[in-house]
Steps between C-alpha positions, in 0.01 A plus 500: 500500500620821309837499733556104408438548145734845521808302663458194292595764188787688667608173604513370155636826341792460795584146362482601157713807504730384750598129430341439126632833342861541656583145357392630133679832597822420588599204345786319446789406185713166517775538216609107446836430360340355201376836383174420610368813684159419722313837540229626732544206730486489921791331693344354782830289682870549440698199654830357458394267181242673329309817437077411501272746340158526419462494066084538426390417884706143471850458726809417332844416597828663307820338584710782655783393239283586216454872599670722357372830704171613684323828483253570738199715510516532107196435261709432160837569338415877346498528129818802459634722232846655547634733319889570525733853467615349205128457359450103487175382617482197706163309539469257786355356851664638845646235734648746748590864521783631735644849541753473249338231259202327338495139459285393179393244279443475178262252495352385816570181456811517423787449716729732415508831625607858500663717684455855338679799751268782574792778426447340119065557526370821368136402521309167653094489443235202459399642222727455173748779427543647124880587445613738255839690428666692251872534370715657336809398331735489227699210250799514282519279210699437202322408243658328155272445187480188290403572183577897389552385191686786335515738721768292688414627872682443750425449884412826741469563818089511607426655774122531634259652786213306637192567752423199632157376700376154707166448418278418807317232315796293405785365744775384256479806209631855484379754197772705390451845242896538363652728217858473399712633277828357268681618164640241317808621294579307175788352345387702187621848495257759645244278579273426827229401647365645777202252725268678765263218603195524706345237657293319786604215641427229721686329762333132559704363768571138534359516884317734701749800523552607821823697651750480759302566847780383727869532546562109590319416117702262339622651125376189351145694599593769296549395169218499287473429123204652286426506115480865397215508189480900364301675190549898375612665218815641432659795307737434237714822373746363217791687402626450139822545344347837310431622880088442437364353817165420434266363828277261531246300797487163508427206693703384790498161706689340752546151674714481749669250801568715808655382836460729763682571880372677744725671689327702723055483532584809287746504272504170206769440301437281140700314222292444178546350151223680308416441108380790320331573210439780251229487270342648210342459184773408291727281753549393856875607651572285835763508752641433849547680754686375863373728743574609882216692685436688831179527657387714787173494711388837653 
């Protein structure tokens, strides 16, 4: 009676770990050309006309001109973060993988897909990546006040250094810490004004910024236009006609319209139209300044 009962449960345990479990284990994916992806599923007949499987214990039958592609042995399209030499995350699902490429989708139900080459991947994981860079880099401007009243200054030349850094918590903005320097000669005799701002800025991208990870990248990919919003204080060191040159801090913003290439995933080049003002507690002195920039990622 013991040996009955004793085969009856290795029996059972054979049919459960050897027929009931292998179907859960290595299932199947059915990518349909609507988008439509049909996971954890077990193709049971492949003919000429259509594909059957078996969705929640129930048959049904796929017209073979509806698939798209079949992956077998496969539980579920793998949630995947990819992170690129140049630094751009990319969040998706895996469709395939090959030796020199992995095929992705954005959105699993959505058609369109991805190929990313692996030469471009610096990291894949399942779990979500935090990138973060830093830069350095420098602009030249010429800047032209508004409104200097009597002093009559004319445009300079306004050069400028600049760390910049890509905050891991934000895809489309870059924080930037920049000093510069100008001296603004006037049409009066003897007199100047010299303008050593400090500032930090921020870089809030239009789209997610991302650079250049492949050599076939269309240029069109990148351009990409930010508005540059800054606040600091700058030193003011006036020379008068007596040869006094009293200084003075006060405070300094900017707004700015940048458009930026990327010529390289390291090196950016940028045009900008920046407003600038000057202010204390007697007035507010305002300018513009056109501006080309060079930025370098180490």
């Amino acid at each position: 009676m013991k040996k009955n009962s004793t085969r009856i449960i290795c029996l059972a345990f054979f049919i459960i770990f050897f027929v009931i479990y292998p179907t859960s284990l290595f299932a199947d994916i059915l990518y349909l050309k609507t988008g439509e992806v049909l996971e954890a599923v077990k193709i049971t007949e492949t003919n000429a006309n259509a594909t059957v499987i078996l969705e929640k214990g129930k048959p049904r039958h796929i017209p073979n001109k509806d698939v798209l592609r079949v992956r077998y042995g496969q539980d579920m399209m793998e949630k995947l973060y990819i992170q690129t030499e140049s630094d751009e995350i990319i969040e998706g699902y895996l469709v395939d993988q090959e030796s020199d490429y992995v095929l992705i989708r954005r959105k699993k139900a959505l058609l369109a897909e991805e190929k990313i080459p692996k030469s471009a991947i610096s990291k894949m994981s399942n779990k979500k990546i935090v990138s973060y860079y830093s830069e350095v880099g420098a602009s030249f401007g010429y800047r032209a006040f508004l409104n200097s009243g009597g002093s009559k200054l004319k445009p300079a030349f306004a050069p400028s250094l600049f760390y910049a850094a890509h905050p891991p918590w934000f895809t489309n903005v870059i924080v930037l810490g920049e000093v510069g320097f100008a001296e603004h000669k006037s049409v009066n005799a003897g007199q100047s004004l010299q303008v050593i701002p400090l500032s930090i800025n921020a870089l809030i991208f239009a789209a997610p910024w991302s650079r250049v990870t492949d050599g076939n990248v269309k240029w069109t990919k990148r351009l990409k236009t930010a508005l540059r919003v800054g606040v600091g204080t700058a030193l003011l060191r006036f020379t008068t006609g007596e040869g006094e040159a009293p200084s003075q801090a006060v405070f300094f913003f900017t707004l700015g319209l940048v458009e930026e290439f990327a010529l390289t995933p390291w090196i950016t080049l940028s045009l900008e139209a920046r407003y600038e003002g000057l202010f204390d507690s007697a007035a507010l002195m305002h300018s513009i300044t056109p501006i080309f920039g060079l930025r370098y990622r180490f």
